[in-house]
Structures are given as structure tokens and as C-alpha cells.
C-alpha positions in Angstrom: 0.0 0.0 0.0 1.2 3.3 -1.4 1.3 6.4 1.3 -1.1 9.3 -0.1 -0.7 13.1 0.3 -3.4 15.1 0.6 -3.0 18.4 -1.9 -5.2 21.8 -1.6 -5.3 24.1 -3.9 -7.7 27.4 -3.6 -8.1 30.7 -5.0 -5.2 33.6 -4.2 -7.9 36.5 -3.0 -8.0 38.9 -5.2 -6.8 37.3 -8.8 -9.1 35.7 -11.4 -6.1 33.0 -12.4 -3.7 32.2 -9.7 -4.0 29.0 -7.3 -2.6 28.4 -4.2 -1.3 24.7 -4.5 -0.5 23.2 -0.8 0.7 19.7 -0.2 3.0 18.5 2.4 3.9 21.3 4.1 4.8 23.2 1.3 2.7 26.1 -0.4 3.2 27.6 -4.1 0.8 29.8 -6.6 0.4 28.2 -9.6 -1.6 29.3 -12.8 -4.9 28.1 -13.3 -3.6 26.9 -16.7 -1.3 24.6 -14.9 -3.9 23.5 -12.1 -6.0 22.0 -15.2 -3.0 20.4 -16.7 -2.3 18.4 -14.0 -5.6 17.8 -12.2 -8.2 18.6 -15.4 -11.6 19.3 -15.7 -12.7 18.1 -12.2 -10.5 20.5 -10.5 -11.8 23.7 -12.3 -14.8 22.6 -11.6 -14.4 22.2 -7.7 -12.1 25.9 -7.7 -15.3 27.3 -10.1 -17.7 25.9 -7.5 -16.9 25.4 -4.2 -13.3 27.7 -4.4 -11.6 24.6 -3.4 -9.9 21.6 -4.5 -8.8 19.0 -2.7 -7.2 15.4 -4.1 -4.6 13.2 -2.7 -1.4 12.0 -4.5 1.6 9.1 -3.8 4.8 10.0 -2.7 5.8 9.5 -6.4 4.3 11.6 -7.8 4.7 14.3 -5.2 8.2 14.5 -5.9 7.2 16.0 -10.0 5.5 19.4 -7.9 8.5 21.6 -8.9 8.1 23.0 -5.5 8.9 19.4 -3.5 11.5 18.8 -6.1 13.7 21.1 -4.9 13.3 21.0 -1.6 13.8 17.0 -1.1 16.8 15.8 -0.6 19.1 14.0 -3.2 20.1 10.3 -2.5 
């Protein structure tokens, strides 16, 4: 069994295209453009909606968020 993350991303107050992505500790604005390339149409939807999105992810592919990346540790 494969360890999930949970990951959050929501609205930066006050822009019409910026995401706050948070997962593990760590916290970044992404464009929406790259929200829906990585998490698609069910995302949008939720941010659209709700103003929230919230999805888990392994440990895997946690390590491709560019923010994780270079924070982690190289063996």
C-alpha cells in the first residue's frame, strides 16, 4: 500500500487566475492553466464551485510538484 498526500489548492484573494497549491507542508501559486493540466476538468470545476480543491497524491508523484522537487533531498 502506497502512502497518499493530501494536496489543496484554492483561490489567491484577489486574482481571477492564480492557485494556491499546498501539499505537504509546502505552499506555491500556480496558474490556473497549470492547475487544469495536471488535475483537469474536475478541479476547475471544484475551484469554479466550491473555491476549493482537494485530491490526494503518492509519494511518487509528489516528488514532480517543482516546489517538493527542490526541496527534497538528493540520495
Amino acid at each position: 500500500m502506497t502512502a497518499s498526500v493530501s494536496v489543496t489548492c484554492s483561490w489567491v484573494p484577489g486574482t481571477l487566475d492564480r492557485i494556491r497549491v499546498t501539499c505537504a507542508q509546502h505552499d506555491e501559486v500556480w496558474h490556473i492553466r497549470d492547475v487544469a493540466n495536471r488535475y483537469g476538468r474536475e478541479a476547475l470545476n471544484a475551484l469554479y464551485l466550491k473555491g476549493r480543491y482537494q485530491t490526494h497524491v503518492s509519494r511518487r508523484e509528489l516528488l514532480a510538484f517543482p516546489f517538493i522537487a527542490r526541496t527534497e533531498p538528493k540520495s
